[in-house]
C-alpha positions in Angstrom: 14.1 18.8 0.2 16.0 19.7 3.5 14.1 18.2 6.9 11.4 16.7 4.4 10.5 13.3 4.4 10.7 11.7 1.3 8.3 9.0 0.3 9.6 6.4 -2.3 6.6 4.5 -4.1 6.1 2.3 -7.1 5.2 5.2 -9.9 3.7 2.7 -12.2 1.0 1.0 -9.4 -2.0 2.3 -9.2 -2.8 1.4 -5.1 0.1 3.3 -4.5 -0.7 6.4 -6.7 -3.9 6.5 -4.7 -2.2 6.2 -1.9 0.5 9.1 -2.7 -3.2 11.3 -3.5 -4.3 10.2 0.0 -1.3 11.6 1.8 -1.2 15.0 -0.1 -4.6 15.9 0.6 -3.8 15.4 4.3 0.0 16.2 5.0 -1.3 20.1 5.9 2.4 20.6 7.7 4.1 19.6 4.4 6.1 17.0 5.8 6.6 14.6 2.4 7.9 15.2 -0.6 7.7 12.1 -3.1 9.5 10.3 -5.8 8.9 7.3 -7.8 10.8 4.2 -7.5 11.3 3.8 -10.8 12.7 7.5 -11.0 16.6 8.3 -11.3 15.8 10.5 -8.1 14.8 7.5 -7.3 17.6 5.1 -7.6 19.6 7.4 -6.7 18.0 7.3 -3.4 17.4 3.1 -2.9 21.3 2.9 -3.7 22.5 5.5 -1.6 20.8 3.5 1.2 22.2 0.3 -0.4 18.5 -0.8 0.2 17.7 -4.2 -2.2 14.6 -3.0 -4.4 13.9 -6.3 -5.7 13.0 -7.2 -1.9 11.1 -3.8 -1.4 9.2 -2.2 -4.4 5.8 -0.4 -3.3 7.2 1.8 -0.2 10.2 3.4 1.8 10.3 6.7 3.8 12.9 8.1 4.4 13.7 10.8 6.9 16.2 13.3 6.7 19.7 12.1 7.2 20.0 8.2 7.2 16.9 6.7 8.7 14.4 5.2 6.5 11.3 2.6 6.6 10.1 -0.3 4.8 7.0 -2.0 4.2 4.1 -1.7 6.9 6.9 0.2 9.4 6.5 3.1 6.4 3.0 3.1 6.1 2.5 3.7 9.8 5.3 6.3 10.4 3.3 8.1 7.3 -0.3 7.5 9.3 1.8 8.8 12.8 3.3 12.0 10.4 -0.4 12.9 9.0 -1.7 13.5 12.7 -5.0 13.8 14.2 -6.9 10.2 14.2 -4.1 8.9 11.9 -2.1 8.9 14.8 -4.4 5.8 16.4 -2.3 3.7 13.7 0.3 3.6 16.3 -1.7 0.3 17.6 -0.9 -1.2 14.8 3.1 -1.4 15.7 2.0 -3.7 18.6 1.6 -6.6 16.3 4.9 -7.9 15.2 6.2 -6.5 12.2 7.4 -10.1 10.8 3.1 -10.5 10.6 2.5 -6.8 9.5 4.9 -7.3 6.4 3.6 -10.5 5.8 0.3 -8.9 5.3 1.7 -6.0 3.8 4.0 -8.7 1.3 0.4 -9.8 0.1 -1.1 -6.8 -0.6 1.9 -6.0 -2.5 2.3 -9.2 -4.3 -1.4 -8.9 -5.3 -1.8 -5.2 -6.1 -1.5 -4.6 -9.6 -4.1 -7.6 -10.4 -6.1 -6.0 -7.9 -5.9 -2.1 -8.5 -4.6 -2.2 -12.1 -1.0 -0.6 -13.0 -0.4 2.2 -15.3 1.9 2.5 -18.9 4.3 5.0 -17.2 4.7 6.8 -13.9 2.3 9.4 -12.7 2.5 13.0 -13.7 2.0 15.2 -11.3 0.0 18.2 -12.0 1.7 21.5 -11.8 -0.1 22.3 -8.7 1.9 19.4 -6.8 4.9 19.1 -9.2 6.8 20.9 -6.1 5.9 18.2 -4.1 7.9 15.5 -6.1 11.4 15.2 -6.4 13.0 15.7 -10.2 
């Protein structure tokens, strides 16, 4: 877990289970590692970073040591981390955040009507089950 990046994400969504996928398939440096919300690891995580859950439950990234991202500021430091075009998502941070989360909050507020949710968190196959944090 040392100098990884740990993505947070809402185990039980399916959007952001998708999403988790997308970012595997193209973090070829191994930069993240990954934990549901929902998880103890993951609590254990939000509280050490007295972050408020209730006001942030589908992302946060956090870097090694304290730093960590909320909201559409995580998604893009994940596009800048995956390289190549991804890194183009840096235009993005020219539009203020306050209307990125807004948009973001939407999505968010929307997503399990629109992408379905799942019983229980995802299981990671024991291919990835490295990648994600116990």
């Amino acid at each position: 877990m040392e100098n990884k990046k740990i993505i947070l994400f809402d185990g039980v969504c399916n959007l952001c289970n998708n999403s988790v996928q997308f970012v595997i398939k193209r973090d070829k440096k191994d930069i993240f590692r990954y934990a549901a919300l929902q998880s103890e690891i993951g609590q254990e995580l939000v509280n050490q970073r007295h972050i408020d859950a209730s006001k942030v439950d589908s992302i946060i990234l956090i870097e090694p040591g304290v730093a960590y991202y909320t909201k559409s500021d995580a998604a893009l430091e994940i596009a800048q981390d995956l390289g190549g075009l991804w890194k183009l998502s840096a235009i993005f941070t020219w539009i203020p955040t306050s209307i990125r989360n807004s948009i973001y909050d939407f999505v968010a507020k929307n997503r399990y009507k629109w992408f379905g949710k799942q019983d229980a968190c995802m299981i990671p196959t024991p291919e990835l089950k490295a990648k994600f944090l116990d």
